[in-house]
Kinemage of the C-alpha trace (Angstrom):
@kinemage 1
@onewidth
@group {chain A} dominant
@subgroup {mainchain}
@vectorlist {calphas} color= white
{ca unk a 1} P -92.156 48.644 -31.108
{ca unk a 2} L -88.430 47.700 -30.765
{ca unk a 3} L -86.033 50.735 -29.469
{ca unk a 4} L -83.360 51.900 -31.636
{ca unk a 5} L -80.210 51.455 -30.366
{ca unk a 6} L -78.012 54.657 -29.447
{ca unk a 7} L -74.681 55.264 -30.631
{ca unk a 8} L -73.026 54.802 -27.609
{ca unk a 9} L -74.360 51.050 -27.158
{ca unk a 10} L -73.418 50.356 -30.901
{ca unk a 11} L -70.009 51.243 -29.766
{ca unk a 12} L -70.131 49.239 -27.034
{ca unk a 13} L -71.181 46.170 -29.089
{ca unk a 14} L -69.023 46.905 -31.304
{ca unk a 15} L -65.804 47.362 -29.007
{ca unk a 16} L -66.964 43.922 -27.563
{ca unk a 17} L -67.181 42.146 -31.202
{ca unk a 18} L -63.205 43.286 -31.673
{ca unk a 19} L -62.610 42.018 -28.218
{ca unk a 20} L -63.533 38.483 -28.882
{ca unk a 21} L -62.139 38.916 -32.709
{ca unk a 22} L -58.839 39.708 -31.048
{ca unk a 23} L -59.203 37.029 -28.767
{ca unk a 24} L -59.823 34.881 -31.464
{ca unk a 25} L -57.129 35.958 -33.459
{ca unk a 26} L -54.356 35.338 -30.709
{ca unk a 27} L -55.634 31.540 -30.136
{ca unk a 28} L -55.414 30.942 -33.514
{ca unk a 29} L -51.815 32.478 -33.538
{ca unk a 30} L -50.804 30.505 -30.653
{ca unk a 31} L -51.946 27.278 -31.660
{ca unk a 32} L -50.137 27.860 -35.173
{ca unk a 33} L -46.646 29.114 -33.477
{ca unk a 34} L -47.386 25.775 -30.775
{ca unk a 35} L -48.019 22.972 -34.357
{ca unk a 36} L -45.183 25.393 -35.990
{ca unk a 37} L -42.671 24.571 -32.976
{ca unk a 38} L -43.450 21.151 -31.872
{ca unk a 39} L -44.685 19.487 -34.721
{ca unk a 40} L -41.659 18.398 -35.818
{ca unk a 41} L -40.442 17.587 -32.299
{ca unk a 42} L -43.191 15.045 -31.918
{ca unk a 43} L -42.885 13.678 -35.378
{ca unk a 44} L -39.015 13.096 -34.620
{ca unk a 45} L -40.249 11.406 -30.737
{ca unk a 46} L -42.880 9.346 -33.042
{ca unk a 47} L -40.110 8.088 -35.160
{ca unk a 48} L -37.834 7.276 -32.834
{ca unk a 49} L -40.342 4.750 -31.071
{ca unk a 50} L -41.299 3.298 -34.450
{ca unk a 51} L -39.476 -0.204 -35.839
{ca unk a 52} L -37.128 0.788 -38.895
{ca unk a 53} L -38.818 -1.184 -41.398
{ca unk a 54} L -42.046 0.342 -40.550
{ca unk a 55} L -40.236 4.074 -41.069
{ca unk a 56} L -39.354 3.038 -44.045
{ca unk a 57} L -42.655 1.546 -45.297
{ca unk a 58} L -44.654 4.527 -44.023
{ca unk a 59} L -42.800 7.219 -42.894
{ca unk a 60} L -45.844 9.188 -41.987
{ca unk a 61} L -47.670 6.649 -40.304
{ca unk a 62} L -48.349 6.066 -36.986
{ca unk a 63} L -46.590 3.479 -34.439
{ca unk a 64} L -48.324 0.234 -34.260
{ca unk a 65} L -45.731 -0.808 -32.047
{ca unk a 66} L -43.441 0.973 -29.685
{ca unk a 67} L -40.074 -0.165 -29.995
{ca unk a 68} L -36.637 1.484 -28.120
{ca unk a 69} L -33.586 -0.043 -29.892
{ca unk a 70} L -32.965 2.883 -31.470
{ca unk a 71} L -32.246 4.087 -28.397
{ca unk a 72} L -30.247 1.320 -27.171
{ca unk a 73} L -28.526 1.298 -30.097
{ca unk a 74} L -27.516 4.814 -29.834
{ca unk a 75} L -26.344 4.999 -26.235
{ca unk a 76} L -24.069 1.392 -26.604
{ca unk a 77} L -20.647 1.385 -26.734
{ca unk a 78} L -19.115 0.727 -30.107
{ca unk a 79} L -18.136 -2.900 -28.342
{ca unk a 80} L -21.744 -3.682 -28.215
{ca unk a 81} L -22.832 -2.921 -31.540
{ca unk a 82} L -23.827 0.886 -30.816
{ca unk a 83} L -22.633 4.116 -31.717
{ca unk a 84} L -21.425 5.238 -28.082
{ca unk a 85} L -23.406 8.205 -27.322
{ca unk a 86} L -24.004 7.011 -23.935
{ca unk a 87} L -20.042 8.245 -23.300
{ca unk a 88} L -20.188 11.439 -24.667
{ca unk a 89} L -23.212 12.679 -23.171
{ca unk a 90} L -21.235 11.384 -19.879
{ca unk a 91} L -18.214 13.264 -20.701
{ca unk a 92} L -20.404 16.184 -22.103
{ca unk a 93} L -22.087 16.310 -18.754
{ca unk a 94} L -18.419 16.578 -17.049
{ca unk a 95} L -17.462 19.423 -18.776
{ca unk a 96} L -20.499 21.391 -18.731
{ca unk a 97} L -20.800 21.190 -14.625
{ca unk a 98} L -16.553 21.896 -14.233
{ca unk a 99} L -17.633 24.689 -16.528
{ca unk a 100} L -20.554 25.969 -14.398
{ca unk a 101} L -18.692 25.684 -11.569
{ca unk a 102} L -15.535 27.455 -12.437
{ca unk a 103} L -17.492 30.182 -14.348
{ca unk a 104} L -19.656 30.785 -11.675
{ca unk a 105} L -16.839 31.236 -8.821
{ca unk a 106} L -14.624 33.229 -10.894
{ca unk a 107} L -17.585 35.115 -11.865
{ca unk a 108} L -19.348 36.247 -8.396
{ca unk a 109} L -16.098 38.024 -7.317
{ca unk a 110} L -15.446 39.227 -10.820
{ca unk a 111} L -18.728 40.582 -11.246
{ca unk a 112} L -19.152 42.135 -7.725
{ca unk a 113} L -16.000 43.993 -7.866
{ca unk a 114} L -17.164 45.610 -11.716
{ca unk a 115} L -20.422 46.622 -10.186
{ca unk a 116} L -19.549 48.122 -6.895
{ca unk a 117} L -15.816 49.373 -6.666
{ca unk a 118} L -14.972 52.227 -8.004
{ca unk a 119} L -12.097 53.133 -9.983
{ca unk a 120} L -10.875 54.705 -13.018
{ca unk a 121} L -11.335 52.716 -16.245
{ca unk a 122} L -14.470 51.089 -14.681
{ca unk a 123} L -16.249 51.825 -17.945
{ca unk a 124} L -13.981 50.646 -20.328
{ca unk a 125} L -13.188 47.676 -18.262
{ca unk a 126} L -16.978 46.474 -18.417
{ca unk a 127} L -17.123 47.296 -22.582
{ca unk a 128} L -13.400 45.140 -22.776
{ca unk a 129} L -15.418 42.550 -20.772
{ca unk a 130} L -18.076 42.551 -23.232
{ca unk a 131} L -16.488 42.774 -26.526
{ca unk a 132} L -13.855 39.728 -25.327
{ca unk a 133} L -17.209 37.422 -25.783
{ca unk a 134} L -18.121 38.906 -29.416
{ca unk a 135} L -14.972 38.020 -30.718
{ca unk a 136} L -15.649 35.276 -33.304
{ca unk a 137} L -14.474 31.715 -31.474
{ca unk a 138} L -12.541 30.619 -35.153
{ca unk a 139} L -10.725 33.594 -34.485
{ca unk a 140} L -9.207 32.903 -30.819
{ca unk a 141} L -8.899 29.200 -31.765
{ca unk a 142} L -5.330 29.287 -33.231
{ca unk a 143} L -4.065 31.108 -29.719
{ca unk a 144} L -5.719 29.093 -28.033
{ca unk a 145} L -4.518 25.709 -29.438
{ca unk a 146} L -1.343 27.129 -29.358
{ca unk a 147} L -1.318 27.677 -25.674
{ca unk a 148} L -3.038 24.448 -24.910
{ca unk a 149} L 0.016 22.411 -26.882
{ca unk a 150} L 2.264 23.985 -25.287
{ca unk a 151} L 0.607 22.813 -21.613
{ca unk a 152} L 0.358 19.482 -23.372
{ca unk a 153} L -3.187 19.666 -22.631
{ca unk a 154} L -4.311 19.282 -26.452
{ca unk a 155} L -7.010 15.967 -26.815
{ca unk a 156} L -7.957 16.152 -23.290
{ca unk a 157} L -11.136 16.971 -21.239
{ca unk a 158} L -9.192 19.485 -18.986
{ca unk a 159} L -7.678 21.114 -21.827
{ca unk a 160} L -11.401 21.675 -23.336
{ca unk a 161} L -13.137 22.377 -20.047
{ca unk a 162} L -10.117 25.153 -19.846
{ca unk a 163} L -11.607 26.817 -23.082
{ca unk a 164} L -14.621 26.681 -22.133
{ca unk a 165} L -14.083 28.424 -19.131
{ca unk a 166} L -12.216 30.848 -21.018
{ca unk a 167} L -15.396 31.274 -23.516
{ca unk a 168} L -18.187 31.629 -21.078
{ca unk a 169} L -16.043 33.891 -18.663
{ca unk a 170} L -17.033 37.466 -19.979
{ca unk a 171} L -20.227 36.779 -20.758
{ca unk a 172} L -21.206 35.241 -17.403
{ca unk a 173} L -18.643 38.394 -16.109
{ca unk a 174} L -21.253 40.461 -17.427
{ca unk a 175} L -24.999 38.963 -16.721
{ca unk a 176} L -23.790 38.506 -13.451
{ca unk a 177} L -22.721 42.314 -13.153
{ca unk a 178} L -26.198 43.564 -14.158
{ca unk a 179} L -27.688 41.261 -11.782
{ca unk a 180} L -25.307 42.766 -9.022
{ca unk a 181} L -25.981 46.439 -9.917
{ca unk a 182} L -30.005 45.410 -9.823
{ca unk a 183} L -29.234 44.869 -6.056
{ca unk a 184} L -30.221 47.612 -3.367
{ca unk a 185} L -26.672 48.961 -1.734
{ca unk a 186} L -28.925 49.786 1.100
{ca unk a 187} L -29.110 46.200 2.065
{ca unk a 188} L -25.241 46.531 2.033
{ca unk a 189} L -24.298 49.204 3.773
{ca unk a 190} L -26.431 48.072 6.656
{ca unk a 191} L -24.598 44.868 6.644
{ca unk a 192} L -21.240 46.536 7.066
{ca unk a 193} L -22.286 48.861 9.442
{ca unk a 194} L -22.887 45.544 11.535
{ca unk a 195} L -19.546 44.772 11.057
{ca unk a 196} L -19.941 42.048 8.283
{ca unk a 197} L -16.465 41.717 6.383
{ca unk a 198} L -16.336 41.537 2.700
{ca unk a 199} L -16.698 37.807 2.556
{ca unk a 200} L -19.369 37.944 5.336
{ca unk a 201} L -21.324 40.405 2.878
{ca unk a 202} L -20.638 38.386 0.122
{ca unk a 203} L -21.589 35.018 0.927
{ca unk a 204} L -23.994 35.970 3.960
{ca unk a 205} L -25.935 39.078 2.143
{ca unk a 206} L -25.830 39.588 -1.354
{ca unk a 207} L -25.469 35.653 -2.557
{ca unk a 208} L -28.655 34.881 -0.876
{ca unk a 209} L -30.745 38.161 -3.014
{ca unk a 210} L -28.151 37.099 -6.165
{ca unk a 211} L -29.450 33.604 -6.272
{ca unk a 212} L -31.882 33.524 -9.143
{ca unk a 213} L -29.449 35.573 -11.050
{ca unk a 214} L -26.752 33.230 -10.612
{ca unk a 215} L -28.710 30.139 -11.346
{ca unk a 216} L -30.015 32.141 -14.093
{ca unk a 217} L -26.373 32.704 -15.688
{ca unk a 218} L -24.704 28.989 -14.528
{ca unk a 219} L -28.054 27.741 -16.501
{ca unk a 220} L -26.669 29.877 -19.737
{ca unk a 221} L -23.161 29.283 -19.002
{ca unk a 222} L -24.060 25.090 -18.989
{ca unk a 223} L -26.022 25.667 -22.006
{ca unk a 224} L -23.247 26.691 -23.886
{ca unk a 225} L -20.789 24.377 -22.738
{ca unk a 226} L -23.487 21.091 -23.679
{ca unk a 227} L -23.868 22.579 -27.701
{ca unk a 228} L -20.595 23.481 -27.845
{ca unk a 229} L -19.266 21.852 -31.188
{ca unk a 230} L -16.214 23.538 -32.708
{ca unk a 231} L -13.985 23.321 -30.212
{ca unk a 232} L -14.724 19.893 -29.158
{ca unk a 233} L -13.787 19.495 -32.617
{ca unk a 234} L -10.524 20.735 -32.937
{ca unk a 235} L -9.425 19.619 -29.893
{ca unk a 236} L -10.711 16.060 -29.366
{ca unk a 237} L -11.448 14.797 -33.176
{ca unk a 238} L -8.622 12.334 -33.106
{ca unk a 239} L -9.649 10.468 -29.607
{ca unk a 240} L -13.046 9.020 -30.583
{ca unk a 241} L -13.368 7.694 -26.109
{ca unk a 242} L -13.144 11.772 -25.298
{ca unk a 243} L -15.660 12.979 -27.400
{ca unk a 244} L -18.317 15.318 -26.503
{ca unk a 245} L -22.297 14.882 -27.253
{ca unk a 246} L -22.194 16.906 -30.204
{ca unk a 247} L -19.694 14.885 -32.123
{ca unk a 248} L -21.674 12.198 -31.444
{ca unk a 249} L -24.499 13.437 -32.402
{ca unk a 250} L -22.712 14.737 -35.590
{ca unk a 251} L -21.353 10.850 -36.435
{ca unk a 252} L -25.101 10.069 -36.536
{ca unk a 253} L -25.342 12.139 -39.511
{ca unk a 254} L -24.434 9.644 -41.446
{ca unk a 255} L -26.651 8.104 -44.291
{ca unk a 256} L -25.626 4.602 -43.234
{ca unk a 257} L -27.083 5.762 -39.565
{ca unk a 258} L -30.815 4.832 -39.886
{ca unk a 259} L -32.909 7.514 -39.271
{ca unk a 260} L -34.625 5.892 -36.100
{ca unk a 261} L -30.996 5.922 -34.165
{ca unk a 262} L -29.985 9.941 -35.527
{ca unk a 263} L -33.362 10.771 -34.087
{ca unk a 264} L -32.871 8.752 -30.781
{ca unk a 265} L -29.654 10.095 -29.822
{ca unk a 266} L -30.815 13.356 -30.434
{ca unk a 267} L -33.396 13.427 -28.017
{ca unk a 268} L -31.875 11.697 -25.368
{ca unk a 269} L -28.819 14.560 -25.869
{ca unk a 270} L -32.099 17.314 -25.648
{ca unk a 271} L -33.407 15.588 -22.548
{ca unk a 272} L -30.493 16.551 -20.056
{ca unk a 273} L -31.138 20.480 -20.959
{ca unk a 274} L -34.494 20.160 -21.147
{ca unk a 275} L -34.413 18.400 -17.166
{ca unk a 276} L -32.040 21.379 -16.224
{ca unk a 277} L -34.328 24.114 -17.783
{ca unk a 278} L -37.539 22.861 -15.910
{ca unk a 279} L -36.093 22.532 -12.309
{ca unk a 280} L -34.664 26.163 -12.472
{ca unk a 281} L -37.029 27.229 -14.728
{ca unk a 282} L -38.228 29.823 -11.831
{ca unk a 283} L -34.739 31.087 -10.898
{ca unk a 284} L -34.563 31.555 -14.674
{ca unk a 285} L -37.274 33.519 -14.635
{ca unk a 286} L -37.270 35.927 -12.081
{ca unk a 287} L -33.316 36.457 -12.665
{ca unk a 288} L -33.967 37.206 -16.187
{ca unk a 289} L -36.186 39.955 -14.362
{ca unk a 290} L -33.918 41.023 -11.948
{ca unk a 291} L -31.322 41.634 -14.231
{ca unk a 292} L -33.840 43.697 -16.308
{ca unk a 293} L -34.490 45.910 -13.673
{ca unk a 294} L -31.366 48.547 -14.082
């Protein structure tokens, strides 16, 4: 004679069914958010290794052949038959580390001083800080033109890497603060009891905890400088040899531009940030956390 089963182990079987159902249910979700994303990444990499002609006579086909003009063709200068991306992504890659670099050292002391010292204001400081960044960029662009002309720094890569600086400022200002006021003071006041100075404890103590939040923000801060479009375009649209990898990339938008080249130049644009992301991806992370932490 078989035993009936009790209610508790129907339960049990049952809580174990909707285990695996849910399990079940988030692979499936996965894999459609993974086809969702990438699919079109890898049909864009596919194209871009595929002879025109054979784009053209099956666009949904697989490559036969692999074949990297288009890329060729989209990093050559204008000289040798390309469309010069190879330039831009050079001077894009200028401007996005003077960027980092000035961001980042005008931000550390910045950023320390709004999360430590004390004074009155502190609070409306830090909100001014803020709000500076949510101010619409087509709205400071007429000031900041203005100024520029007047330095006769208008159409050049200093003048942009300027505004640029002057963009990512506040908001670096502020990730950096958070990541400062994560930071145990304990650690601090120890140091100065040993007699450290306040560059000592800067550079000596509370750099060396800081680092994945720094990396963390100079990662953001180049981010924004590479896709930076609009004011690359009103300030460089008239000298072709200083533009940036966006206008580039927006020249290949062209329907002369066959679609093998638009496609090649924008990967090879994605690649630097995509290098960048991976080699700090765990700074990234764990300053993203430590900035959570307050």
């Amino acid at each position: 004679m078989t035993r009936r089963r009790s209610g508790h182990e129907r339960g049990a079987m049952g809580g174990v069914r909707a285990t695996r159902a849910s399990r079940v249910g988030r692979a499936v979700v996965v894999a459609v958010a993974l086809l969702w994303s990438l699919g079109p990444v890898a049909y864009g990499v596919v194209l871009s290794v595929r002879p025109y002609a054979e784009v053209t006579r099956d666009p949904l086909g697989l490559p036969t052949e692999l074949d990297l003009s288009a890329f060729s063709t989209a990093m050559r200068d204008e000289s040798d038959g390309g469309f010069g991306l190879g330039r831009f992504v050079l001077n894009s890659l200028g401007v996005a580390a003077g960027t980092v670099v000035l961001s980042i050292l005008v931000c550390v002391l910045g950023a320390y001083a709004a999360a430590r010292v004390r004074y009155r204001g502190r609070a409306v400081t830090n909100g001014i800080i803020l709000a500076v960044y949510l101010f619409p960029g087509i709205v400071l662009a007429v000031p900041k033109f203005v100024i520029l002309s007047r330095l006769g720094l208008t159409s050049t890569l200093v003048g942009l890497l300027i505004v640029y600086v002057a963009a990512t400022v506040p908001v670096a200002l502020y990730m950096m603060r958070n990541f400062f006021l994560a930071l145990p003071q304990s650690v601090e006041e120890a140091a100065i009891m040993d007699g450290c100075s306040l560059g000592q404890l800067l550079v000596r103590v509370v750099l060396p905890i800081a680092i994945p939040g720094v990396v963390a923000t100079a990662i953001y801060v180049f981010m924004i400088a590479w896709n930076e479009y609009f004011y690359a375009l009103l300030f460089l649209v008239q000298h072709r040899d200083l533009w940036t990898a966006p206008l580039g990339i927006a020249q290949l938008g062209d329907f002369q531009v066959p679609v093998t080249v638009l496609l090649a130049g924008s990967i090879a644009v994605t690649v630097p940030v995509v290098i960048v992301f991976f080699l700090a991806q765990r700074y990234i992370v764990s300053g993203l956390v430590q900035g959570a932490e307050r």
